[in-house]
C-alpha positions, 0 to 999 in steps of 0.5 A, a space after each residue: 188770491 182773495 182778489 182773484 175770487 171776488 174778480 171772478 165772482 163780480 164777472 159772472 155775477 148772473 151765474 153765482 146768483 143763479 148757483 146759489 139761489 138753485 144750491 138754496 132750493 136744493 137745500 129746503 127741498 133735501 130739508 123737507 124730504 131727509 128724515 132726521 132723528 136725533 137719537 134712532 129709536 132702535 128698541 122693540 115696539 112694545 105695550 105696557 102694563 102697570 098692575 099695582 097691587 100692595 103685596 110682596 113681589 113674590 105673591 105679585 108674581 103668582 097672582 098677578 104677573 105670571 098669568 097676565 103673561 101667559 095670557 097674553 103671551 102667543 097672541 097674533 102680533 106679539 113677539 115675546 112678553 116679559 114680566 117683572 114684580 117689585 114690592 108692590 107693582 109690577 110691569 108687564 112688557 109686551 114686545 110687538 113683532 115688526 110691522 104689527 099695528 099698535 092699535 091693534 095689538 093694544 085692544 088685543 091686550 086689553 082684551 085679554 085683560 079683560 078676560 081674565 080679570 076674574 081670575 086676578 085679585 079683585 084689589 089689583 090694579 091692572 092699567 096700560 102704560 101709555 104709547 111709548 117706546 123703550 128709548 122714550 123711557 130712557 129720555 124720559 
């Protein structure tokens, strides 16, 4: 059996070595053009805001946490935003809806920070995350 193939392969030596030089050239093209991921990020695209603030999580979340959600919260590109406050910080996430610009939506919500800083406690401290998604966090 093995005789047989290497017979045929030194036969039409010319036709293997063209098969596999265009099957090699098909490959690096399929290589360049396949987009390849290894872990999908499926998570909803998102801004992070980082206050901190030395105070009980439920002070945090008077001051601090529910009016940054309700001002930020209806703003054109933003899906849904969600808060929570822990002893001392608090995160807010802004979920952005699909297709919106992240730029975009990120001056928006610094914005809007900014608008209602006098508002906030003076001694709070009020940042944005940086750029990365939900999945980004887990490897993280």
């Amino acid at each position: 059996m093995i005789g047989a193939v290497l017979r045929t392969v030194v036969r039409f030596r010319v036709v293997v070595l063209v098969s596999l030089a265009g099957l090699s050239a098909l490959s690096v093209w399929a290589l360049r053009v396949t987009p390849l991921d290894a872990i999908p990020d499926i998570s909803d695209p998102q801004i992070v805001v980082y206050v901190k603030w030395p105070r009980s999580p439920q002070l945090l979340e008077a001051e601090v946490t529910a009016p940054l959600a309700k001002a930020l919260s209806g703003s054109p590109g933003v899906q849904g935003v969600r808060g929570t406050s822990h002893m001392g910080y608090s995160f807010i996430y802004v979920l952005l809806e699909n297709g919106a610009d992240r730029t975009v939506v990120r001056q928006r919500v610094l914005d809007k920070i900014e608008a209602i800083r006098s508002q906030l406690p003076p001694d709070a401290n009020v940042a944005l995350g940086p750029n990365a998604s939900g999945m980004g966090w887990i490897l993280q």
